[in-house]
C-alpha positions in Angstrom: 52.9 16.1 -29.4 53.2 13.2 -27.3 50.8 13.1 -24.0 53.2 11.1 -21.6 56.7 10.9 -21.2 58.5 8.4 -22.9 59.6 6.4 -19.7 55.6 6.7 -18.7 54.9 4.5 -21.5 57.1 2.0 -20.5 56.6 2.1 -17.0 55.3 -1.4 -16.0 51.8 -1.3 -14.5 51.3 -3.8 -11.7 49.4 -7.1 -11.6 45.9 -7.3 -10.8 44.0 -10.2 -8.7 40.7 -10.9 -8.7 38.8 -10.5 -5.0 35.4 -11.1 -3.8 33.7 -8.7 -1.6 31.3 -10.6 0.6 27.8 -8.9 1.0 24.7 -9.8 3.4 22.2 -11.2 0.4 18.7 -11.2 1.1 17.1 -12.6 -2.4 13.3 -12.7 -3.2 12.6 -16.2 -5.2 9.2 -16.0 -6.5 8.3 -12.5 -7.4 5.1 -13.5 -9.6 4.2 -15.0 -6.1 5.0 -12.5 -3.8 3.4 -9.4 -6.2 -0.1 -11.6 -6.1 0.6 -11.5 -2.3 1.1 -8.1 -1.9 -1.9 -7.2 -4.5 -4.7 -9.0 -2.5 -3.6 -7.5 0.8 -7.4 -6.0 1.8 -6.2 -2.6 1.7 -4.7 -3.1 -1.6 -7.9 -5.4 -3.4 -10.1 -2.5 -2.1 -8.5 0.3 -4.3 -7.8 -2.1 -7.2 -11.8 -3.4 -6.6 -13.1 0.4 -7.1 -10.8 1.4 -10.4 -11.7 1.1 -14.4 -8.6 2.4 -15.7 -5.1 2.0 -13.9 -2.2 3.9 -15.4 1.0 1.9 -13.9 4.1 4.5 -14.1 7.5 3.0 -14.8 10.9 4.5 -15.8 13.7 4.2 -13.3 16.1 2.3 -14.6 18.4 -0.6 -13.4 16.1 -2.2 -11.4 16.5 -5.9 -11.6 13.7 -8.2 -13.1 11.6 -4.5 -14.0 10.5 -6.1 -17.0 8.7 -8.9 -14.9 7.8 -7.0 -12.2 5.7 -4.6 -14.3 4.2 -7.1 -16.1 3.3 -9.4 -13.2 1.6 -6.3 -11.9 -0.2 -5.4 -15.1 -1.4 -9.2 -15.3 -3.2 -9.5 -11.6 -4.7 -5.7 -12.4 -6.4 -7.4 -15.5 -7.4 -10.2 -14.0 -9.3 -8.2 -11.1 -11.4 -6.5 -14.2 -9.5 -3.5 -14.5 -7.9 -1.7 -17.6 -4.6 -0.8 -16.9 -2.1 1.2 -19.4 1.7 1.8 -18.6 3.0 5.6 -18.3 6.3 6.9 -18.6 7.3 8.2 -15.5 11.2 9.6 -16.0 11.6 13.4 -15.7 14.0 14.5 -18.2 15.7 11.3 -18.9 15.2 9.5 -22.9 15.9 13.5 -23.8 12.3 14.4 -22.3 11.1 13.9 -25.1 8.1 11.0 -25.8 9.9 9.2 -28.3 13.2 9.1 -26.5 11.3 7.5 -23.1 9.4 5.2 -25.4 12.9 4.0 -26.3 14.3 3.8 -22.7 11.4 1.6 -21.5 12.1 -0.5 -24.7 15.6 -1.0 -23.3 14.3 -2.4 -20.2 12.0 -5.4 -22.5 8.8 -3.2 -21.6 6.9 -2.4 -24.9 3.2 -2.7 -25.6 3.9 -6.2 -27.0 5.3 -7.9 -24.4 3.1 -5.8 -21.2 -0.4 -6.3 -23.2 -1.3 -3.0 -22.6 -0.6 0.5 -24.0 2.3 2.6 -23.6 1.6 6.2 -23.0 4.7 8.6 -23.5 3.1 11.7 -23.5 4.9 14.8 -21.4 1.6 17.3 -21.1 1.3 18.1 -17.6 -1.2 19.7 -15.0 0.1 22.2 -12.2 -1.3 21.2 -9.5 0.4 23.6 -6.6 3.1 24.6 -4.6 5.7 24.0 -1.8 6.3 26.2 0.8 9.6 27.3 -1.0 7.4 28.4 -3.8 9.0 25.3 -5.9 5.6 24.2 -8.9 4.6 20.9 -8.8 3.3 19.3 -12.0 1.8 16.3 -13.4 1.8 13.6 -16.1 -1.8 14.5 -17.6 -2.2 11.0 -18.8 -1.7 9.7 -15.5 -4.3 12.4 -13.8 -6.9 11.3 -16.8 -6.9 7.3 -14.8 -8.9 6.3 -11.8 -6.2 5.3 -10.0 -2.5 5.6 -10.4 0.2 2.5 -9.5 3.8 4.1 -9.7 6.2 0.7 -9.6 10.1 1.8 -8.2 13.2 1.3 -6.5 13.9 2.3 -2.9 17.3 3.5 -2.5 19.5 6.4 -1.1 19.9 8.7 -3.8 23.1 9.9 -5.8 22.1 13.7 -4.9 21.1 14.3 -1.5 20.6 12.8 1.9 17.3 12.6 3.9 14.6 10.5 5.1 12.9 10.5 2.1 15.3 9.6 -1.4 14.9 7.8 -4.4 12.1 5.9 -4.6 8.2 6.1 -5.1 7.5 9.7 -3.2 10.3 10.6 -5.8 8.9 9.2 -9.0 5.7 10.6 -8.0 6.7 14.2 -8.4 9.6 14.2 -10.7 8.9 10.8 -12.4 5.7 12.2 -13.6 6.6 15.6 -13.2 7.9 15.0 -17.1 10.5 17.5 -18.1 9.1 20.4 -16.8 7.9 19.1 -13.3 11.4 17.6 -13.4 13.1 20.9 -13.8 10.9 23.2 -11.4 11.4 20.4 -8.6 15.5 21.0 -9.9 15.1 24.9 -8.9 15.2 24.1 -4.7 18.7 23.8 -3.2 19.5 20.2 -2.3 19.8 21.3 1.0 16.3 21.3 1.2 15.3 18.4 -1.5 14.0 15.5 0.5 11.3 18.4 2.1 10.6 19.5 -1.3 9.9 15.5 -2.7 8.0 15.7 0.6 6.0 18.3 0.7 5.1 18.0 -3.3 4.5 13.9 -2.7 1.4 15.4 -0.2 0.3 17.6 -2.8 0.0 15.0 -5.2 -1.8 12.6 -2.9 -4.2 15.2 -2.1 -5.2 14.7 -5.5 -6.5 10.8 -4.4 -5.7 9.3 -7.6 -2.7 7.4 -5.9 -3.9 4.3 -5.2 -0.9 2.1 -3.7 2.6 1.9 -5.0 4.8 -1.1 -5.8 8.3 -0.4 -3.9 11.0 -2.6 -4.8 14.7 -3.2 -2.4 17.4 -5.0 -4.1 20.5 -6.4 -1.9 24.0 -5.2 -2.6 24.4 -7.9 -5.6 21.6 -6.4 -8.0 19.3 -8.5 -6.7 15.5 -8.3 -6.1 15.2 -8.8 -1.6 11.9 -7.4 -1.4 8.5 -6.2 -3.2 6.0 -4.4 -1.5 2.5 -2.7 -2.3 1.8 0.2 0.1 -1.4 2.2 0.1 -1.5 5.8 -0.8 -2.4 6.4 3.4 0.9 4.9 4.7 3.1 5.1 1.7 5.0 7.9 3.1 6.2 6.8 6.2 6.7 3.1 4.9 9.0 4.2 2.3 10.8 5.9 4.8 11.3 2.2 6.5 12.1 1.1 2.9 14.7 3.5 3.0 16.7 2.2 6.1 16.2 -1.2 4.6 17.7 -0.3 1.5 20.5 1.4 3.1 21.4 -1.6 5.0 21.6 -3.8 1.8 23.9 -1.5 0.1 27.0 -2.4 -1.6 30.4 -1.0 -1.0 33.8 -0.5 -2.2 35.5 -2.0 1.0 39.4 -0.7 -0.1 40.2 2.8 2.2 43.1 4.2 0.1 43.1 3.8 -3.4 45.6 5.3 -5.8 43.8 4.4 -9.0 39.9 3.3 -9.2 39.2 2.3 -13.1 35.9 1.8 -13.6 34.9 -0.3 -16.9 31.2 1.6 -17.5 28.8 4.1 -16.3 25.3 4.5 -17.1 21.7 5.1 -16.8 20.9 2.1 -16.1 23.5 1.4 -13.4 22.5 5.1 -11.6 20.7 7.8 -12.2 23.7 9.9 -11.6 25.5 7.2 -14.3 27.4 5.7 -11.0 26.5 5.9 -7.3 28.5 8.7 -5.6 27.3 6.5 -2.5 29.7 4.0 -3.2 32.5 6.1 -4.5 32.6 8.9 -2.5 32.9 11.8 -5.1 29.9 13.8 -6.4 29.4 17.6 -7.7 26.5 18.1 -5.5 26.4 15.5 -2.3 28.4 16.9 0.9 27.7 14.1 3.1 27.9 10.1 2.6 26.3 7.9 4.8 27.8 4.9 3.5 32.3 4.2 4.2 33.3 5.5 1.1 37.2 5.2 -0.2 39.7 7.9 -0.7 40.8 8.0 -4.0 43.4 10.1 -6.1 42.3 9.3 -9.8 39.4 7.9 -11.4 39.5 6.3 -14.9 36.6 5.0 -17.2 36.4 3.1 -20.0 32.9 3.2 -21.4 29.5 3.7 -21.4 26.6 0.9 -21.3 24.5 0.7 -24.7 21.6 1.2 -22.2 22.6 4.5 -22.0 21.7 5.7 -25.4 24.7 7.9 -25.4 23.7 9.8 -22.0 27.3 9.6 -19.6 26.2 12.0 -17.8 28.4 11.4 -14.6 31.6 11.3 -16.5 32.8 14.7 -15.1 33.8 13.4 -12.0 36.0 11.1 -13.7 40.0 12.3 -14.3 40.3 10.4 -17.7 37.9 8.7 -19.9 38.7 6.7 -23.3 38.2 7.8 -26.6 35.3 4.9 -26.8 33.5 6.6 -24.5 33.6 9.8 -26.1 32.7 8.6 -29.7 29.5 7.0 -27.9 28.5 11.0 -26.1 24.9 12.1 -26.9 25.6 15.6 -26.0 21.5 16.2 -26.6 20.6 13.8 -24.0 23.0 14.7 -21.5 23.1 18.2 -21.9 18.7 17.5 -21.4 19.6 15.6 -18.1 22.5 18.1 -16.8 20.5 21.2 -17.2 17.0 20.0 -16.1 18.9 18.5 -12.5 21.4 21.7 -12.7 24.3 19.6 -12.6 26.6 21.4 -15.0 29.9 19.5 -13.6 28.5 15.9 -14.5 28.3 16.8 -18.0 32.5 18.2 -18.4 34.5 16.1 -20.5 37.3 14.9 -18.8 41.0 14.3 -20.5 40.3 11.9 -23.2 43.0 8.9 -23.5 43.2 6.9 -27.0 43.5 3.7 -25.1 42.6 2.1 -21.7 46.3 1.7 -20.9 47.3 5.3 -21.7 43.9 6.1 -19.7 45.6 4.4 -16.4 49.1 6.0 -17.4 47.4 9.1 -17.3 45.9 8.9 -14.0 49.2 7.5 -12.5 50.4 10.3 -13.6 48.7 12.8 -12.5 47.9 11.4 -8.9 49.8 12.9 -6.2 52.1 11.5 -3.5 52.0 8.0 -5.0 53.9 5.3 -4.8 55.3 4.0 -8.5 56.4 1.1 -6.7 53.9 -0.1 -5.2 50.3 1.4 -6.7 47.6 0.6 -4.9 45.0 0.2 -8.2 41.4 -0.9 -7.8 38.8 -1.9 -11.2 35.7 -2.6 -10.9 32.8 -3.4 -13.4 30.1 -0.4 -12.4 29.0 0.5 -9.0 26.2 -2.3 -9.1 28.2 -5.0 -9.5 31.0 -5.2 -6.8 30.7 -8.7 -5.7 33.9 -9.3 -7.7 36.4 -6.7 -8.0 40.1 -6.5 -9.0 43.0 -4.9 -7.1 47.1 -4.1 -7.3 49.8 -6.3 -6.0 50.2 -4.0 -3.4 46.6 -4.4 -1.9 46.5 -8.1 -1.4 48.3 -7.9 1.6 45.3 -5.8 3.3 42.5 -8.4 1.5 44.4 -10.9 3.4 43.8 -9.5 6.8 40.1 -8.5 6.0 36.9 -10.9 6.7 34.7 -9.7 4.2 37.4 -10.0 1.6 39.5 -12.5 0.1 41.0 -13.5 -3.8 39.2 -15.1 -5.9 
């Protein structure tokens, strides 16, 4: 039985142009320079000075130049006569499981060979209290058996909820480490109430003075490293609030108001934790708030999944239509892991699965009320990192005429 219509099919989809979306771009140059910097601030040598054994926690993904950062970090902790080793720090992302987030981090170029150090994947954790919502907090044992612990992230606003605390170090700290269960129990809160709970757990943790400093990373709205910071365990809360505001000022956006159809080519782990950024597109299962200008739009398409992935598109049920690729490449394990740890049941649907990309966007057309046929107004765009250079419909270049931070390529 056919899907479409006959006269669907044959329905001639509209041109698309090529437009650049200009963003403020902050870039860092020399990051081996600027992490020495930051390393021999006094506040920072100190800590480093009265350590043997450092466990450095990584596993957010997407960040740009990880790879280097990490081991520019492990390098000047060496050379100030310490031992450090690398943790996994990812919740219940690589399945939860140690062989699976030994396999993420490889993704990202960080194995044992290339950092000089080991890689510890184990998920045994320690409970080490809890909030005032009765929500455990646990953590990574390996990390808690070091004399100091260096968590290395990202500071952005997160896919999930809005506070003055998101993603970031405070956040790696207690679900990062928190492994799969610490991931989970943290998961049982409302998200009404998560940026307390990261809060209130990141205390508990510190309390624990094994946090020595942290190494917080901003990127500008080009997936770009702006800034690298180490913060001492004393101020690291309230600076990463700052880090936060910063962040939010370098974010990208999708700058087209009303949009008809928005085809994105790939979602993915590495892209966003939630597999895009509901930040920048303005639909999410669980956020009821945006405090970025988000687009209204009728119909969402995708067309694949990134390899870095590993099969998790967890994200793709907000999506209207997805291709047949990206359902052959569905590691229902991983994402299933992912969905139910975050209780996020909605990311995980299948949408309606299209045989082609064309029949994907016929789909969507087609299923998209009060429209247009004649004149579509149809936006693509690569992933919601990369939005420098988008595409739009015949019918939208009059408005990227008239708009200053917009113009065809």
């Amino acid at each position: 039985m056919p899907i479409l219509l006959e006269e669907d099919m044959r329905f001639q989809l509209p041109r698309m142009h090529k437009v650049k979306q200009t963003f403020p771009r902050p870039r860092l140059g020399d990051i081996e320079g600027r992490i020495a910097e930051e390393m021999d601030k006094a506040e920072i040598r100190g800590k480093i000075n009265s350590a043997a054994r450092v466990a450095v926690a990584v596993g957010s993904r997407g960040i740009k130049n990880i790879a280097l950062i990490v081991r520019t970090v492990v390098d000047q902790l060496k050379q100030a006569g310490v031992s450090p080793f690398i943790v996994t720090a990812m919740g219940s992302h690589g399945g939860g499981s140690p062989d699976g987030q030994r396999e993420v981090l490889r993704s990202y170029g960080i194995t044992e060979e290339k950092m000089g150090v080991d890689i510890v994947t184990s998920v045994d954790v320690t409970h080490l209290g809890r909030t005032s919502r009765g929500i455990d907090v646990f953590f990574d044992d390996s990390a808690l058996s070091a004399d100091m612990i260096v968590p290395i992230n990202r500071v952005k606003l997160h896919t999930d909820f809005v506070a003055d605390i998101q993603s970031g170090l405070c956040k790696m700290l207690v679900i990062g480490l928190g492994n799969h269960i610490g991931c989970t129990a943290i998961h049982e809160v409302s998200f009404d109430f998560f940026g307390e709970t990261i809060l209130e757990a990141t205390a508990i943790i510190l309390g624990r003075n094994k946090v020595g400093f942290g190494i917080g990373i901003v990127e500008n709205a080009c997936d770009e490293t702006a800034m690298i910071e180490a913060i001492p365990s004393e101020t690291l809360i309230e600076r990463e609030k700052d880090l936060v505001r910063i962040a939010k000022e370098n974010m990208p956006t999708l700058m087209i108001p009303e949009i008809d159809v928005l085809i994105v080519e790939e979602i993915g782990k590495n892209i966003s934790g939630a597999g895009y950024d509901p930040n920048i597109l303005g639909r999410s299962s669980i956020l009821k708030e945006f405090v970025l200008e988000v687009p209204n739009i009728k119909r969402m398409v995708l067309f694949d999944v990134t390899e870095e992935s590993h099969g998790n598109a967890i994200g793709m049920g907000m999506f209207d239509v997805i291709t047949r690729k990206v359902f052959e490449k569905l590691d229902l394990e991983q994402i299933y892991a992912n969905s139910i740890a975050v209780k996020c049941p909605d990311d995980a649907k299948i949408p309606i699965i299209a045989d082609s990309e064309d029949e994907a966007v016929r789909i969507a057309i087609q299923m998209a009320r009060d429209i247009d046929k004649e004149h579509l107004k149809i936006v693509r765009i690569k992933n919601t990192l990369e939005l420098e250079t988008i595409e739009v419909s015949d019918a939208l270049t009059d408005y990227v005429s008239t708009h200053a931070k917009l113009s065809l390529a």
